[in-house]
FIRORO-622534 format. One record per atom (N, C-alpha, C): residue number from 1; atom name; x, y, z. Coordinates in steps of 0.001 Angstrom, whole numbers. Layout:
N
<NUM CA <X Y Z>>
...
This chain:
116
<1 N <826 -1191 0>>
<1 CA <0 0 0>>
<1 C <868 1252 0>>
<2 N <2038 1149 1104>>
<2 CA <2450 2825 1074>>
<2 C <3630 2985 -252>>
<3 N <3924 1288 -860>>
<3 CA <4757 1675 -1957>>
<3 C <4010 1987 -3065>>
<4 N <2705 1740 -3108>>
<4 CA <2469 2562 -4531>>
<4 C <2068 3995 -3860>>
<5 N <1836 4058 -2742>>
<5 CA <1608 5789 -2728>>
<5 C <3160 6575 -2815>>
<6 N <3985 5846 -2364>>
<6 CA <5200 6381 -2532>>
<6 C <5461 6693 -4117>>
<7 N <5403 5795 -4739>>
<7 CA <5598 5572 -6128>>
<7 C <4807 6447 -7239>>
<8 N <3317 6643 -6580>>
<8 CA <2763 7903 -7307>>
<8 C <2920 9476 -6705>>
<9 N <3325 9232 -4881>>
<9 CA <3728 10478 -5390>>
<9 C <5200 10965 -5519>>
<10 N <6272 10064 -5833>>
<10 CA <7274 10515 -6831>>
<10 C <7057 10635 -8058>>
<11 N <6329 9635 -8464>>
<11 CA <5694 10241 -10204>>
<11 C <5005 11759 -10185>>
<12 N <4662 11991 -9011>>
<12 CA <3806 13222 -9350>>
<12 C <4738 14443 -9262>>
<13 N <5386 14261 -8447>>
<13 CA <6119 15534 -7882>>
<13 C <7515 15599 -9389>>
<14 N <7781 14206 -9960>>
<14 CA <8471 14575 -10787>>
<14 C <7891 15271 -12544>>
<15 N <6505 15292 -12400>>
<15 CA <5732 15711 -13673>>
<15 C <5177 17187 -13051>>
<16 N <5210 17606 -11744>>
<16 CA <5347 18712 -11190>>
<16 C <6348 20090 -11550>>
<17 N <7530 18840 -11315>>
<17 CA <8808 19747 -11401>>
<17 C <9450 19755 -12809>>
<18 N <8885 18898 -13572>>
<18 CA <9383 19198 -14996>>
<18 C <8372 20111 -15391>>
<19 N <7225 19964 -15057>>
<19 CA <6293 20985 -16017>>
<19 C <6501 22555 -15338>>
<20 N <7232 22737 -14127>>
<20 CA <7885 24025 -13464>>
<20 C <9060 24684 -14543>>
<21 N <9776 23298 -14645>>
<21 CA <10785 23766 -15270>>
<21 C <10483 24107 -16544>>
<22 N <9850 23431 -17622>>
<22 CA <9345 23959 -18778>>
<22 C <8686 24727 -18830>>
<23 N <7705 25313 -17744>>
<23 CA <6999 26730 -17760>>
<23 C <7802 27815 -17370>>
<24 N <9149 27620 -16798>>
<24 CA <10197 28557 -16546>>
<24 C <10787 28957 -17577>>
<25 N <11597 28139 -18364>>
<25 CA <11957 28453 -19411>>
<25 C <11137 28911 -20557>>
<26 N <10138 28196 -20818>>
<26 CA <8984 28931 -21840>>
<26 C <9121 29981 -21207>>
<27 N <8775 30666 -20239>>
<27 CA <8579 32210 -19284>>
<27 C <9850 32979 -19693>>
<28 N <11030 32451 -19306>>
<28 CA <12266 33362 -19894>>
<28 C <12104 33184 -21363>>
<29 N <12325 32655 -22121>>
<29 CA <11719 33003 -24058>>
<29 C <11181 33969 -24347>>
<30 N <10054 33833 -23696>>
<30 CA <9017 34812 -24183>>
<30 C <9233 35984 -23492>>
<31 N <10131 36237 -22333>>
<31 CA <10249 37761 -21737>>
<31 C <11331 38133 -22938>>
<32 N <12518 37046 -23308>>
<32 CA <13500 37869 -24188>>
<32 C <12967 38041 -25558>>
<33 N <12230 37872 -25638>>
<33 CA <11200 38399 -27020>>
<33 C <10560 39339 -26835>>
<34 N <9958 39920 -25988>>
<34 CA <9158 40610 -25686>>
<34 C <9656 41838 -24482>>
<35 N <10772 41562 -23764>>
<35 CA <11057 42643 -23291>>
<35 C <11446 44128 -23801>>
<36 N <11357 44678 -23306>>
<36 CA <11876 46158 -23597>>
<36 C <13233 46902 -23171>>
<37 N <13960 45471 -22338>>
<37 CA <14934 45957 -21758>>
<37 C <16107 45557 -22612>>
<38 N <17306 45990 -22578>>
<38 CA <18404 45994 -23403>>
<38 C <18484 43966 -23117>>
<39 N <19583 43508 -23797>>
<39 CA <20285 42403 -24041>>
<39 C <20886 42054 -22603>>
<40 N <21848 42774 -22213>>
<40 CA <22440 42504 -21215>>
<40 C <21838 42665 -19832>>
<41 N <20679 43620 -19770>>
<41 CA <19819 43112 -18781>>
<41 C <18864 42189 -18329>>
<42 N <18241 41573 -19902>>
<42 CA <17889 40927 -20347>>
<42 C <18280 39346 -19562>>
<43 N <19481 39446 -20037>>
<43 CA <20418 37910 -20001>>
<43 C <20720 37885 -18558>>
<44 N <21008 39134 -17313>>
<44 CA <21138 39285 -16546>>
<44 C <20157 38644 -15907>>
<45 N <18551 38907 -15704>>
<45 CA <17519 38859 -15034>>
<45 C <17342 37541 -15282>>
<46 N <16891 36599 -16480>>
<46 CA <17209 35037 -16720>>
<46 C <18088 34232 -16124>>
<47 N <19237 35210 -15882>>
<47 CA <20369 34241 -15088>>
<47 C <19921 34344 -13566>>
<48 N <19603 35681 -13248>>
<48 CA <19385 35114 -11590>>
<48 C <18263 34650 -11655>>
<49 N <17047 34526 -12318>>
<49 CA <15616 33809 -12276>>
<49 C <16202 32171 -12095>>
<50 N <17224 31695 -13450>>
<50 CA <17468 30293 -13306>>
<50 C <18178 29931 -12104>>
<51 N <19612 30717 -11649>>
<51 CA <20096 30751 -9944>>
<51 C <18991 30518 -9200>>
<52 N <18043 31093 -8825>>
<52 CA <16966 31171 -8016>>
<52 C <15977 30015 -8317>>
<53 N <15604 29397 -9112>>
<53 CA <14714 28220 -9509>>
<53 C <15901 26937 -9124>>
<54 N <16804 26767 -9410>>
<54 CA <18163 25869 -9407>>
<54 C <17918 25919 -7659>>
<55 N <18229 26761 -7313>>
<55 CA <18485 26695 -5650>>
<55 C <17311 26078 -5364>>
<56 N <15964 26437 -5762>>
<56 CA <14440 26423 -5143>>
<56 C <14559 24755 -5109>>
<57 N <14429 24328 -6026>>
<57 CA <14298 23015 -6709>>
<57 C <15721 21831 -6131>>
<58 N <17157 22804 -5449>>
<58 CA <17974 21762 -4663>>
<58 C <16553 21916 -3675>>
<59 N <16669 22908 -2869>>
<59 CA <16151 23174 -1502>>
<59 C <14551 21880 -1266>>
<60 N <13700 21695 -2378>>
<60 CA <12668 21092 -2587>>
<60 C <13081 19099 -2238>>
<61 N <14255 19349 -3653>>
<61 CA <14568 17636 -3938>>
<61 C <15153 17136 -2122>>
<62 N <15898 18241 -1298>>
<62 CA <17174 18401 120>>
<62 C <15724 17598 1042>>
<63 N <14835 18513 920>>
<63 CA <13561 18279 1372>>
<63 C <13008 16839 1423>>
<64 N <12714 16616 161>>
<64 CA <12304 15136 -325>>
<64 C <12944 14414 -170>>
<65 N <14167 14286 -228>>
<65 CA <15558 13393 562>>
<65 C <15359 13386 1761>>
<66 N <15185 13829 2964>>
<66 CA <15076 13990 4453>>
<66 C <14156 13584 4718>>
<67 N <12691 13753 3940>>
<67 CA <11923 13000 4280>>
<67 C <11353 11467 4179>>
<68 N <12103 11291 2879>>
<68 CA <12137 9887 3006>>
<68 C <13273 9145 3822>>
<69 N <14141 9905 3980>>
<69 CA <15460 9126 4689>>
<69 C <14640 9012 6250>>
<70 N <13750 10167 6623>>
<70 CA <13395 9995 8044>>
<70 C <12349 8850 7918>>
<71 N <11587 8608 7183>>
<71 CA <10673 7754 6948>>
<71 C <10858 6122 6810>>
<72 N <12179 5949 5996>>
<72 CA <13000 4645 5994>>
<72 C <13289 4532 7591>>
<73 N <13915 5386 8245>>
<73 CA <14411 4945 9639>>
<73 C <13599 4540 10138>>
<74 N <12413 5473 9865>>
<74 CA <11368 5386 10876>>
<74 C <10688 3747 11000>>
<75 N <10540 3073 9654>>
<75 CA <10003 1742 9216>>
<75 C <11281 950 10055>>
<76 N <12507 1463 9949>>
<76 CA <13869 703 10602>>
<76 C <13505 177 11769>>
<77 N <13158 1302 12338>>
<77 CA <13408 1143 14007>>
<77 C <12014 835 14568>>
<78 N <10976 626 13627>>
<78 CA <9481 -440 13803>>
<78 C <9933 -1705 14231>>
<79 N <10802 -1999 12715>>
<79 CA <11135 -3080 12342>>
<79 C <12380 -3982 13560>>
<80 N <13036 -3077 14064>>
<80 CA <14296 -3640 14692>>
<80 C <13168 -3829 16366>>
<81 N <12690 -3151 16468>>
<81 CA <11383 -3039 17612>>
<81 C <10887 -4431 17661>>
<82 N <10015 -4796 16814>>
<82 CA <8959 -6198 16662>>
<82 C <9723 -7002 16647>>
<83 N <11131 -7229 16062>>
<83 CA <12260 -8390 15991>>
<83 C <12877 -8354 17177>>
<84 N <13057 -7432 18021>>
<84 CA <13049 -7798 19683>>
<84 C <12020 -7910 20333>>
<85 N <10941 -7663 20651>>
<85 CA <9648 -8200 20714>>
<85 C <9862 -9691 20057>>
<86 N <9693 -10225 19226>>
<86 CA <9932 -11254 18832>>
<86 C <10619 -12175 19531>>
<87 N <12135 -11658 19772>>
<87 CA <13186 -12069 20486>>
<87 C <13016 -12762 21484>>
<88 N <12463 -11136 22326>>
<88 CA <12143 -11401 24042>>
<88 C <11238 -12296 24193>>
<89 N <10045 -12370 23242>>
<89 CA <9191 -14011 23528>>
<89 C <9382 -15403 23280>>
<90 N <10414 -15041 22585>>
<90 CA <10805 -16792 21930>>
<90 C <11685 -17009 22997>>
<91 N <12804 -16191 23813>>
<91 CA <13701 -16553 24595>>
<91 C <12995 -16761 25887>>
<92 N <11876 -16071 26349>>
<92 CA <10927 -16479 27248>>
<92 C <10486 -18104 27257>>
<93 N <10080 -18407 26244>>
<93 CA <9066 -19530 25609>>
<93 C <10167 -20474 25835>>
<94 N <10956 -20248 25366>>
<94 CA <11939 -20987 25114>>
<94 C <12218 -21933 26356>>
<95 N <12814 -20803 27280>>
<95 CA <13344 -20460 29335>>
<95 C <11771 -21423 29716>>
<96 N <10608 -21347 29306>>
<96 CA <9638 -21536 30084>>
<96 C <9896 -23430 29577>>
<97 N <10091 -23764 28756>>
<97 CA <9832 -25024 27954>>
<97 C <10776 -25441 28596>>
<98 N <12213 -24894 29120>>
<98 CA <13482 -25758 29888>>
<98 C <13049 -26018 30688>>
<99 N <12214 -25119 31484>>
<99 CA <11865 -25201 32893>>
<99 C <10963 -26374 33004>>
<100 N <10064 -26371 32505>>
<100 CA <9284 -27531 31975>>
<100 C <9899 -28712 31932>>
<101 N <10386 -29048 31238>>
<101 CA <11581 -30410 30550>>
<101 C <12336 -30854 32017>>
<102 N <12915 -29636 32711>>
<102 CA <13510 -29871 33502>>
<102 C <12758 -30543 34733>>
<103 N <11797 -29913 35230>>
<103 CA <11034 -30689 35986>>
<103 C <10067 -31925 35921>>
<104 N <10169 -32120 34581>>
<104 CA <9814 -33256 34030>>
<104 C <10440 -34041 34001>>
<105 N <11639 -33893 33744>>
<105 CA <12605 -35229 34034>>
<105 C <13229 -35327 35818>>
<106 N <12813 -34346 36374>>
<106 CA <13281 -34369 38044>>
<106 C <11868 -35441 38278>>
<107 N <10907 -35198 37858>>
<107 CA <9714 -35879 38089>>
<107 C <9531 -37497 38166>>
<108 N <10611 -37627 36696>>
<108 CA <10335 -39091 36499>>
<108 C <11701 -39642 36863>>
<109 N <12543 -38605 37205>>
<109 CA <13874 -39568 37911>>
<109 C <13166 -39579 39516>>
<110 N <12505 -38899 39652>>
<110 CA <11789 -39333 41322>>
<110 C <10870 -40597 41448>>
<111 N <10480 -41093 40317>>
<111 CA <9485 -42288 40116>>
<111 C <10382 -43125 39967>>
<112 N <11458 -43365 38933>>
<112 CA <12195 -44219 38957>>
<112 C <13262 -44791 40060>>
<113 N <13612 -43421 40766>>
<113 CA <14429 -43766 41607>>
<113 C <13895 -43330 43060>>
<114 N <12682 -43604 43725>>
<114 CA <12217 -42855 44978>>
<114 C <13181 -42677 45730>>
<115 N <14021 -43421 46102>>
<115 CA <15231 -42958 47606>>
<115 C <15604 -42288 47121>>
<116 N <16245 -41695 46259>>
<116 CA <17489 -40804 46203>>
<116 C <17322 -39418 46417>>
Protein backbone atom coordinates (compact mmCIF):
# COMPACT_ATOMS: atom_id res chain seq x y z
CA UNK A 1 0.00 0.00 0.00
CA UNK A 2 2.45 2.83 1.07
CA UNK A 3 4.76 1.67 -1.96
CA UNK A 4 2.47 2.56 -4.53
CA UNK A 5 1.61 5.79 -2.73
CA UNK A 6 5.20 6.38 -2.53
CA UNK A 7 5.60 5.57 -6.13
CA UNK A 8 2.76 7.90 -7.31
CA UNK A 9 3.73 10.48 -5.39
CA UNK A 10 7.27 10.52 -6.83
CA UNK A 11 5.69 10.24 -10.20
CA UNK A 12 3.81 13.22 -9.35
CA UNK A 13 6.12 15.53 -7.88
CA UNK A 14 8.47 14.58 -10.79
CA UNK A 15 5.73 15.71 -13.67
CA UNK A 16 5.35 18.71 -11.19
CA UNK A 17 8.81 19.75 -11.40
CA UNK A 18 9.38 19.20 -15.00
CA UNK A 19 6.29 20.98 -16.02
CA UNK A 20 7.88 24.02 -13.46
CA UNK A 21 10.78 23.77 -15.27
CA UNK A 22 9.35 23.96 -18.78
CA UNK A 23 7.00 26.73 -17.76
CA UNK A 24 10.20 28.56 -16.55
CA UNK A 25 11.96 28.45 -19.41
CA UNK A 26 8.98 28.93 -21.84
CA UNK A 27 8.58 32.21 -19.28
CA UNK A 28 12.27 33.36 -19.89
CA UNK A 29 11.72 33.00 -24.06
CA UNK A 30 9.02 34.81 -24.18
CA UNK A 31 10.25 37.76 -21.74
CA UNK A 32 13.50 37.87 -24.19
CA UNK A 33 11.20 38.40 -27.02
CA UNK A 34 9.16 40.61 -25.69
CA UNK A 35 11.06 42.64 -23.29
CA UNK A 36 11.88 46.16 -23.60
CA UNK A 37 14.93 45.96 -21.76
CA UNK A 38 18.40 45.99 -23.40
CA UNK A 39 20.29 42.40 -24.04
CA UNK A 40 22.44 42.50 -21.21
CA UNK A 41 19.82 43.11 -18.78
CA UNK A 42 17.89 40.93 -20.35
CA UNK A 43 20.42 37.91 -20.00
CA UNK A 44 21.14 39.28 -16.55
CA UNK A 45 17.52 38.86 -15.03
CA UNK A 46 17.21 35.04 -16.72
CA UNK A 47 20.37 34.24 -15.09
CA UNK A 48 19.38 35.11 -11.59
CA UNK A 49 15.62 33.81 -12.28
CA UNK A 50 17.47 30.29 -13.31
CA UNK A 51 20.10 30.75 -9.94
CA UNK A 52 16.97 31.17 -8.02
CA UNK A 53 14.71 28.22 -9.51
CA UNK A 54 18.16 25.87 -9.41
CA UNK A 55 18.48 26.70 -5.65
CA UNK A 56 14.44 26.42 -5.14
CA UNK A 57 14.30 23.02 -6.71
CA UNK A 58 17.97 21.76 -4.66
CA UNK A 59 16.15 23.17 -1.50
CA UNK A 60 12.67 21.09 -2.59
CA UNK A 61 14.57 17.64 -3.94
CA UNK A 62 17.17 18.40 0.12
CA UNK A 63 13.56 18.28 1.37
CA UNK A 64 12.30 15.14 -0.32
CA UNK A 65 15.56 13.39 0.56
CA UNK A 66 15.08 13.99 4.45
CA UNK A 67 11.92 13.00 4.28
CA UNK A 68 12.14 9.89 3.01
CA UNK A 69 15.46 9.13 4.69
CA UNK A 70 13.39 10.00 8.04
CA UNK A 71 10.67 7.75 6.95
CA UNK A 72 13.00 4.64 5.99
CA UNK A 73 14.41 4.94 9.64
CA UNK A 74 11.37 5.39 10.88
CA UNK A 75 10.00 1.74 9.22
CA UNK A 76 13.87 0.70 10.60
CA UNK A 77 13.41 1.14 14.01
CA UNK A 78 9.48 -0.44 13.80
CA UNK A 79 11.14 -3.08 12.34
CA UNK A 80 14.30 -3.64 14.69
CA UNK A 81 11.38 -3.04 17.61
CA UNK A 82 8.96 -6.20 16.66
CA UNK A 83 12.26 -8.39 15.99
CA UNK A 84 13.05 -7.80 19.68
CA UNK A 85 9.65 -8.20 20.71
CA UNK A 86 9.93 -11.25 18.83
CA UNK A 87 13.19 -12.07 20.49
CA UNK A 88 12.14 -11.40 24.04
CA UNK A 89 9.19 -14.01 23.53
CA UNK A 90 10.80 -16.79 21.93
CA UNK A 91 13.70 -16.55 24.60
CA UNK A 92 10.93 -16.48 27.25
CA UNK A 93 9.07 -19.53 25.61
CA UNK A 94 11.94 -20.99 25.11
CA UNK A 95 13.34 -20.46 29.34
CA UNK A 96 9.64 -21.54 30.08
CA UNK A 97 9.83 -25.02 27.95
CA UNK A 98 13.48 -25.76 29.89
CA UNK A 99 11.86 -25.20 32.89
CA UNK A 100 9.28 -27.53 31.97
CA UNK A 101 11.58 -30.41 30.55
CA UNK A 102 13.51 -29.87 33.50
CA UNK A 103 11.03 -30.69 35.99
CA UNK A 104 9.81 -33.26 34.03
CA UNK A 105 12.60 -35.23 34.03
CA UNK A 106 13.28 -34.37 38.04
CA UNK A 107 9.71 -35.88 38.09
CA UNK A 108 10.33 -39.09 36.50
CA UNK A 109 13.87 -39.57 37.91
CA UNK A 110 11.79 -39.33 41.32
CA UNK A 111 9.48 -42.29 40.12
CA UNK A 112 12.19 -44.22 38.96
CA UNK A 113 14.43 -43.77 41.61
CA UNK A 114 12.22 -42.86 44.98
CA UNK A 115 15.23 -42.96 47.61
CA UNK A 116 17.49 -40.80 46.20
Amino acid sequence: MFSFYNKYKQENQKKVLTSAVLGIIAGAVTALFISPMRGSQARKMVTDKAKKVAQDMEDKFSYTAGAVGTGIKDISNNIRDKAEEVKSTAVRDINKGRSKTADGLSDASDKINPHT
